[in-house]
C-alpha positions as CSV (number, residue, x, y, z in Angstrom):
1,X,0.0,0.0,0.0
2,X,1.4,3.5,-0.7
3,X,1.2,6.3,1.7
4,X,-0.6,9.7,0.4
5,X,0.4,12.8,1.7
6,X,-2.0,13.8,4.4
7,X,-3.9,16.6,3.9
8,X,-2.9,18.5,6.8
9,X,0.7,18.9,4.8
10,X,-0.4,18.8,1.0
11,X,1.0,21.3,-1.4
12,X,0.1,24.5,-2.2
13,X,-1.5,24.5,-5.4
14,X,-2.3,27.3,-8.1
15,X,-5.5,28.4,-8.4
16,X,-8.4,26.5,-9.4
17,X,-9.9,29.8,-10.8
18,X,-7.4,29.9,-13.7
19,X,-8.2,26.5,-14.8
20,X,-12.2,26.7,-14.8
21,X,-13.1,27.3,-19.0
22,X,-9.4,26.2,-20.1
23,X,-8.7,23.3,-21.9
24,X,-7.4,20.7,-20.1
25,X,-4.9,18.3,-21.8
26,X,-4.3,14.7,-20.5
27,X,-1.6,12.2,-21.2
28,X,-2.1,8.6,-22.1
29,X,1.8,8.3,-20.7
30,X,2.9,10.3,-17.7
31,X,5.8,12.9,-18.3
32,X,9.1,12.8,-16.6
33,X,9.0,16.1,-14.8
34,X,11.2,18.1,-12.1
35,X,9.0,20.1,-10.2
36,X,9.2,22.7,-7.2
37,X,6.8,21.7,-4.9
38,X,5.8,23.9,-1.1
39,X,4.1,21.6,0.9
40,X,2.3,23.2,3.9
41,X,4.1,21.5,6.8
42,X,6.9,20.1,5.3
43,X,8.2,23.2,3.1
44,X,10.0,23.6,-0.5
45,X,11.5,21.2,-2.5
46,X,12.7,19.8,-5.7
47,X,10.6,16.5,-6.6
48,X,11.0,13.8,-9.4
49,X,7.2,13.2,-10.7
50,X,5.1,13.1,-13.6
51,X,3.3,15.0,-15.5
52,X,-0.5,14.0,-15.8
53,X,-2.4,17.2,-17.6
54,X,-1.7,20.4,-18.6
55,X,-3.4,24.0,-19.5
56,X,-1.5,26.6,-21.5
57,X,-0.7,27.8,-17.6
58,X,-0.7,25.0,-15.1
59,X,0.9,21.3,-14.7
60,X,-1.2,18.6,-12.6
61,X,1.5,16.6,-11.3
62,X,2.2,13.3,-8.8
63,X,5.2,13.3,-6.6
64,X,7.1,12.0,-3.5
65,X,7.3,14.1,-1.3
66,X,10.6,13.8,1.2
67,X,8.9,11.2,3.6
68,X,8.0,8.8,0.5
69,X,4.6,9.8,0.5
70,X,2.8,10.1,-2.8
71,X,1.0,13.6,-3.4
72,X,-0.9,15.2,-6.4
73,X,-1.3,18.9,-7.2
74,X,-1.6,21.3,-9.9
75,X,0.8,24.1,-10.1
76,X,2.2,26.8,-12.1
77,X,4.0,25.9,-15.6
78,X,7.1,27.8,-14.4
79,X,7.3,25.0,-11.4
80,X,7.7,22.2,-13.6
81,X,10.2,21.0,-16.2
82,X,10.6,18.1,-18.4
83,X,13.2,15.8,-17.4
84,X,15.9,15.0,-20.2
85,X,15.6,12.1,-22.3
């Protein structure tokens, strides 16, 4: 079974506002992506995860968080980048 971050110290996301009435694109593969994440107990960091949709302004992404816990969350484009090939 895999741990999910608790609520209590999930990340801060972008807002929700800025995706209502956008296109939303999903991925039939996830997307190697390095992403900055704030968590709202645990703090900043730099997390290996995958891309799972995209607008023209946010990234929905799932990471591990530094206890090994997994964690979704939408954040700004500029947060994310593609891994390398």
């Amino acid at each position: 079974m895999v741990d999910m971050v608790p609520i209590r110290d999930a990340a801060e996301e972008a807002p929700r506002k800025q995706r209502d009435g956008v296109a939303v694109r999903r991925v039939e593969e996830p997307v190697p992506v390095r992403a900055w994440v704030t968590q709202r107990q645990s703090g900043s960091f730099e997390a290996q995860a995958v891309a799972l949709a995209w607008t023209d302004r946010q990234v929905e992404i799932r990471y591990h968080d530094l206890h090994g816990r997994v964690g979704f969350a939408w954040l700004w484009a500029s947060a994310v980048r593609r891994e390398a090939a």
